[in-house]
Structures are given as C-alpha cells and as structure tokens.
C-alpha positions as CSV (number, residue, x, y, z in Angstrom):
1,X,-3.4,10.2,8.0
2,X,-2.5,12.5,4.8
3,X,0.2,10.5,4.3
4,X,-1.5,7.3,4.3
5,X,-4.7,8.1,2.1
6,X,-1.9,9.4,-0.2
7,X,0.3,6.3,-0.3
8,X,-2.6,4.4,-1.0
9,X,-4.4,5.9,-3.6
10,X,-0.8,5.9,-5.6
11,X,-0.5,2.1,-4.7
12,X,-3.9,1.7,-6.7
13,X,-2.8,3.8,-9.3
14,X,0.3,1.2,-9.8
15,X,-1.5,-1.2,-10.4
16,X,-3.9,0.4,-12.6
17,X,-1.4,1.8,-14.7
18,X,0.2,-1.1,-14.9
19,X,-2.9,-3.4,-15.7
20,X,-3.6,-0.9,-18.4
21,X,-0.7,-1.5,-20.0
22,X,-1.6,-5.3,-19.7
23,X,0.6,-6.6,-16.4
24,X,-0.3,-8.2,-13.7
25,X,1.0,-6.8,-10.3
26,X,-2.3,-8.7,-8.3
27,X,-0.6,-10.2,-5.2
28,X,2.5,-8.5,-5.5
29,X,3.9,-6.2,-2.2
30,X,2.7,-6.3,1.6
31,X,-0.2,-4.2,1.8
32,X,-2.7,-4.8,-1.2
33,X,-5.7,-3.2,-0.6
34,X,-7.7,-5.4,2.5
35,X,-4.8,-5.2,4.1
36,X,-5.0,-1.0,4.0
37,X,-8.4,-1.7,4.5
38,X,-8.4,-3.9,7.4
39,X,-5.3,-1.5,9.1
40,X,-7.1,2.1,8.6
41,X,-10.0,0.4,10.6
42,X,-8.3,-0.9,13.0
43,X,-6.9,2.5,13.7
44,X,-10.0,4.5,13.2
45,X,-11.0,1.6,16.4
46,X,-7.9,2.4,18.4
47,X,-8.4,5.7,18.2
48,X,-12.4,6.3,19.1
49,X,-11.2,3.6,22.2
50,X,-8.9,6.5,23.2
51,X,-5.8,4.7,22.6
52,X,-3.9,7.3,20.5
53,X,-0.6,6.1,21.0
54,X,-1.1,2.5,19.7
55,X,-3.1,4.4,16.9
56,X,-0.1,6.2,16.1
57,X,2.3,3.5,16.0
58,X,-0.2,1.2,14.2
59,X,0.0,4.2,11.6
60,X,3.2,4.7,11.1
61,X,4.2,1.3,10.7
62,X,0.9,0.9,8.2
63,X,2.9,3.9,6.5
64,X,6.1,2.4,6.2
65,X,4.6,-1.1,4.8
66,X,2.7,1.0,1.7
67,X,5.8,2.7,0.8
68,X,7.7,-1.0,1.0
69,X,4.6,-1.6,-1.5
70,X,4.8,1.0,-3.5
71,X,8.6,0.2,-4.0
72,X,8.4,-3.2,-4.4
73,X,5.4,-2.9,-7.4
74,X,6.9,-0.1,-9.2
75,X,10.7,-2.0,-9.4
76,X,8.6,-4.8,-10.2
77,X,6.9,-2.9,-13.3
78,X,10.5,-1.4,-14.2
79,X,11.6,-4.8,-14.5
80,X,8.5,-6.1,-16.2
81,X,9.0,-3.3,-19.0
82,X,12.7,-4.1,-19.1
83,X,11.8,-7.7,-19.7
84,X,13.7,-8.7,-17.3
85,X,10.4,-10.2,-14.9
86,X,7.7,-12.7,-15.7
C-alpha cells in the first residue's frame, strides 16, 4: 500500500511540476487520478469483503499501471523540454 500512496503522490507532483512550468500533461498516461481513485476503493472493498487475494492482485497490477504512468508523463515532459513533443 506504501508503494502505491507513494507512486501516486509523485504522479501528481508530475504534473504539477510540469503545469508550473506551463505544460499540459492532463490526459496523458493510464492512471490519472479517478482512475487511482476509483482502484484504491475498490481494493479498500475487496479487502473489508475478505477477499485478500484479489485485493492483492488488484494492487499490484494498480502498482505497475502508476509506474507505466509515471514513465510515460515524465518521457513525455523530457521530450516537451527537448522540444521535441507538442
């Protein structure tokens, strides 16, 4: 769960970092933040239903799609910087 709250809050930092230094990186990467939103509850669900191995799963795949996130926005600022995107 450490490792989720943590991959999160540097996904928002991405993008506020990057919005301050006027880019737009809304809409960019799998897991924006409903989508963390709507994943943690639904394991926070699974796992109050007793269901701790689904939970678990659920997690780690949750994990894996943040860190795809947080890749994919901060090549995506590199490049922006670079001028290389849009």
């Amino acid at each position: 769960m450490a490792i989720f709250l943590g991959t999160s809050l540097v996904v928002s930092y991405e993008r506020a970092k990057a919005e301050s230094l006027g880019m737009k990186v809304e809409g960019i990467g799998i897991m924006e933040r409903a989508e963390r939103i709507l994943a943690l509850s639904v394991i926070i669900l699974l796992y109050e239903l007793d269901m701790y191995v689904l939970a678990t799963y659920l997690l780690i795949i949750t994990i894996v799609l943040i860190i795809i996130t947080l890749v994919h926005r901060l090549l995506t600022i590199v490049f922006m910087i670079r001028g290389l995107g849009s």
